[in-house]
C-alpha positions in Angstrom: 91.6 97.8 116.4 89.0 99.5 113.5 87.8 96.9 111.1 87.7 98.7 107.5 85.8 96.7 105.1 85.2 96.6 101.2 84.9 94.6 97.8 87.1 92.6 96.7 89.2 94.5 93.6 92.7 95.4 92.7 92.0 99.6 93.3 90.2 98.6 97.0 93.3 96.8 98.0 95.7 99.1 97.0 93.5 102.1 98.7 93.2 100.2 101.9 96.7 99.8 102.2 97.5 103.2 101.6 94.7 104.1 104.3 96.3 101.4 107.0 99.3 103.3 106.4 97.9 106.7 107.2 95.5 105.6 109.6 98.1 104.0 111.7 100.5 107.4 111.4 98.0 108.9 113.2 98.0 106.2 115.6 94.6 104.8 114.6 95.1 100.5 114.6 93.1 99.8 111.1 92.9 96.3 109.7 90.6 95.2 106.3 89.1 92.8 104.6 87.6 92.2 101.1 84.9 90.8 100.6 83.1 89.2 96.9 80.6 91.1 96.8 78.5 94.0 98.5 75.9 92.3 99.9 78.2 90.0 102.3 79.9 93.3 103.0 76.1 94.6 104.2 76.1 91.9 106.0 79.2 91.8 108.3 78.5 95.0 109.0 75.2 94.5 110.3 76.5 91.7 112.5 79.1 94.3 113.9 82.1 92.2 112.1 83.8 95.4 111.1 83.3 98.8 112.3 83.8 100.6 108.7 82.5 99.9 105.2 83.1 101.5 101.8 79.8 101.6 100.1 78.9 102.4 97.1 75.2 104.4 96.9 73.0 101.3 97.1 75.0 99.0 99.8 74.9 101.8 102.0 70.8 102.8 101.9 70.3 98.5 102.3 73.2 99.1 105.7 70.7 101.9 106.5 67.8 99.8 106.5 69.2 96.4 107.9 71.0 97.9 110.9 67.6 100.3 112.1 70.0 103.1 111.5 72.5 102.2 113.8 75.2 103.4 111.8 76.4 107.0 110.3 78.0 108.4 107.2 81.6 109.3 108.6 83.4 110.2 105.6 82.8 110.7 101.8 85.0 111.1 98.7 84.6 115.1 97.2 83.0 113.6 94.1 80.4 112.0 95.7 78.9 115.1 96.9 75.1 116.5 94.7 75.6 113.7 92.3 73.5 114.2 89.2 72.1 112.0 86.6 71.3 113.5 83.2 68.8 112.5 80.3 70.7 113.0 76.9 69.6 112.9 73.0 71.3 113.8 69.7 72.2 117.8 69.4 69.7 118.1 66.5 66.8 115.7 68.2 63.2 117.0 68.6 63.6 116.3 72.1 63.2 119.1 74.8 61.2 117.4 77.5 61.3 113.8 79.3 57.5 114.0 77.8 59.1 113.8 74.5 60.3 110.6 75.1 57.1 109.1 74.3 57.6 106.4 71.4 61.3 107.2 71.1 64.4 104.9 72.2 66.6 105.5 75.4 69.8 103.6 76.3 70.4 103.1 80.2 73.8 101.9 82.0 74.2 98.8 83.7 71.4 97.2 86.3 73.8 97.6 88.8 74.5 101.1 87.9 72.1 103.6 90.5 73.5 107.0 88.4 72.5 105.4 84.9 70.1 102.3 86.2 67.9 102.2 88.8 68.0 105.9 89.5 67.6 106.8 85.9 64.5 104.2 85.8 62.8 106.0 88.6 63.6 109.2 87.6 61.4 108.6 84.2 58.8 106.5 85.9 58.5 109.8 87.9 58.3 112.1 85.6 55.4 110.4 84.3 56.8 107.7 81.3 57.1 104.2 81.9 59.6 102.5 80.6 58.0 99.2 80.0 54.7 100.8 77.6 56.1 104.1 76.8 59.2 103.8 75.2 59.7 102.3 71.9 62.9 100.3 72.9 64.8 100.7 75.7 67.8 98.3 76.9 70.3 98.5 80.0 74.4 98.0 79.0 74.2 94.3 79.7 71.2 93.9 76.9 73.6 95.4 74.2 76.7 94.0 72.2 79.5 96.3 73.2 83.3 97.3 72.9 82.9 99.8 75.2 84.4 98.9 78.8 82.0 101.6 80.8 78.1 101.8 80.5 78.2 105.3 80.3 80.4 105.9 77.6 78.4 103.3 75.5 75.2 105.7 76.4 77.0 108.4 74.7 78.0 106.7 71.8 74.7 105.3 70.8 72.8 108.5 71.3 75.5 110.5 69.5 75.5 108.2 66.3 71.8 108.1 67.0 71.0 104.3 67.2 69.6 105.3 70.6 67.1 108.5 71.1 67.9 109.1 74.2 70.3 107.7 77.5 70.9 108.2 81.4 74.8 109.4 81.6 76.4 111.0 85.1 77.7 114.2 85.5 81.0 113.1 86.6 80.7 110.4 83.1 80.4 113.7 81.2 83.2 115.6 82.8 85.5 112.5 82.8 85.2 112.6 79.3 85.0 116.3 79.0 88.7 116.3 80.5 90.1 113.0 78.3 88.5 114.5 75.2 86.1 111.7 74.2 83.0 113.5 74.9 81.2 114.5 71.4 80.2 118.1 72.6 78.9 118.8 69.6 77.0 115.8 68.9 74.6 115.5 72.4 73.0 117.7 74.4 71.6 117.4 78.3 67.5 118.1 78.1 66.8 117.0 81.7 68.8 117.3 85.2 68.0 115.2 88.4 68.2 116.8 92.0 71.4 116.2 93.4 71.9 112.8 95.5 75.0 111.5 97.3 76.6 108.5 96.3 79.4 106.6 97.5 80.7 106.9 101.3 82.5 105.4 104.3 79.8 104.2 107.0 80.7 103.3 110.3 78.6 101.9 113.4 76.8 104.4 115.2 77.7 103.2 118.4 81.5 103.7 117.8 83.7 105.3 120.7 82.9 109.2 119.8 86.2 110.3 120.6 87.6 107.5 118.6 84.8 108.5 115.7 86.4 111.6 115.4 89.6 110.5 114.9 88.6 108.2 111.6 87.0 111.3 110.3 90.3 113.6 110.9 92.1 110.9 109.4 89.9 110.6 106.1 90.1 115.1 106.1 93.7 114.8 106.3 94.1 112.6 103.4 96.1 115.6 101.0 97.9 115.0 97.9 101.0 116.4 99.2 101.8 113.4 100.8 103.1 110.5 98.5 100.7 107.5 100.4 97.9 110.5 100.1 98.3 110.7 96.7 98.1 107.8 95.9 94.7 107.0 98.0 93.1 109.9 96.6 94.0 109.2 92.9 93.0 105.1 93.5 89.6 106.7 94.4 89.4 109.4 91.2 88.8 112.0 94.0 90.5 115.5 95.4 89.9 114.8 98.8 88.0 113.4 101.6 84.8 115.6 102.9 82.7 115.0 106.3 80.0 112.8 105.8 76.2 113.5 104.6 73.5 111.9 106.3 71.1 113.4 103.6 71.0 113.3 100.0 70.1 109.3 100.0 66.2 109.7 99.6 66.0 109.2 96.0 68.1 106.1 95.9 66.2 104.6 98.5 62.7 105.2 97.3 63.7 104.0 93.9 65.5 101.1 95.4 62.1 100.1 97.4 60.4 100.4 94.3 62.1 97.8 92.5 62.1 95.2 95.8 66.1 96.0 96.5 65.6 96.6 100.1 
């Protein structure tokens, strides 16, 4: 029996049963459990209560740390792959450089968020501006009055009507609105790129039957969209497909996580 487990939401559950379906095509036993919230998720794992998580960027570098490394990144969604944070401002804004942020405003995501939060925080404390004395205003999603549902769409719409300077967005934010049509192309304009970073991932214990290892991971590569259940999975997840794992790629989020006491 492989224990699979994640947080608790609608899109989880309905993944995970399309999973348990596949997995147990392939003759894999998979069983899994919800949990509130990711930190009791990080922490049956590290007590060995299931053998898989589904972490998001942040639950997996505190899994790193917690279990001494004795775990491994089996599987990852396509998108996940070089993720990128960008620094936006208005089209016609004076500002080419993060050093022209000096005295101007900038509009992050939510605290929770590491793409348009803490990431985007570190990224700027890096590149030589802090937040706290250089900026003349700055405010995370949950600091504003908003109708927008997502963080990063509210970035974009305060930097493109200009009540906002600047703002930390994705590059998956940007194409996801590239493709619905909602992105003001015309109105902002990307004047700084991070290094690419992985993001979410499937994490299993390292001391995991190898033969049985490779299995999961076969399982998560032959997820296709040709198959109904398939489908279904891989649209529940916003992805294209499963890709091996990447042990690398999780430096910045963890030395920006450190910084802020996370982990």
């Amino acid at each position: 029996m492989v224990r699979l487990g994640g947080t608790a939401s609608i899109s989880h559950m309905e993944v995970f049963q399309g999973l348990e379906t596949l997995f147990r095509r392939r003759g894999i036993d998979l069983e899994w459990v919800l949990y509130s919230d990711y930190d009791i998720m990080v922490d049956a794992f590290v007590k060995g209560e299931i053998d898989l998580a589904w972490n998001g960027p942040l639950s997996y570098v505190k899994i790193k740390r917690q279990a001494a490394d004795a775990c491994r990144v089996i599987a990852m969604r396509d998108v996940d792959v070089n993720f990128t944070t960008h620094f936006i401002t208005r089209a016609d804004s004076g500002i080419i450089t993060v050093e022209d942020l000096k005295d101007r405003s900038f509009a992050f995501g939510r605290r929770s968020s590491v793409q348009a939060g803490l990431l985007a925080y570190s990224f700027l404390k890096d590149s030589g501006i802090d937040p706290r004395k250089d900026l003349s205003a700055n405010s995370f999603y949950e600091d504003r009055q908003s109708t927008t549902k997502f963080d990063e769409r509210d970035v974009v719409e305060r930097v493109s009507s200009g009540e906002f300077d600047a703002g930390a967005v994705s590059q998956r934010c940007m194409e996801t609105m590239a493709e619905d049509g909602t992105l003001p192309r015309d109105d902002v304009r990307i004047f700084w790129s991070s290094p690419g970073y992985s993001h979410c991932c499937f994490t299993s214990q390292r001391d995991l039957d190898p033969t049985l290892a490779a299995e999961i991971e076969s399982a998560f590569l032959s997820v296709t969209a040709e198959d109904p259940v398939g489908k279904a999975v891989l649209d529940g997840e916003a992805c294209d497909r499963f890709v091996p794992g990447m042990e690398v790629g999780w430096e910045w989020i963890e030395k920006a996580a450190e910084a802020e006491g996370l982990i």
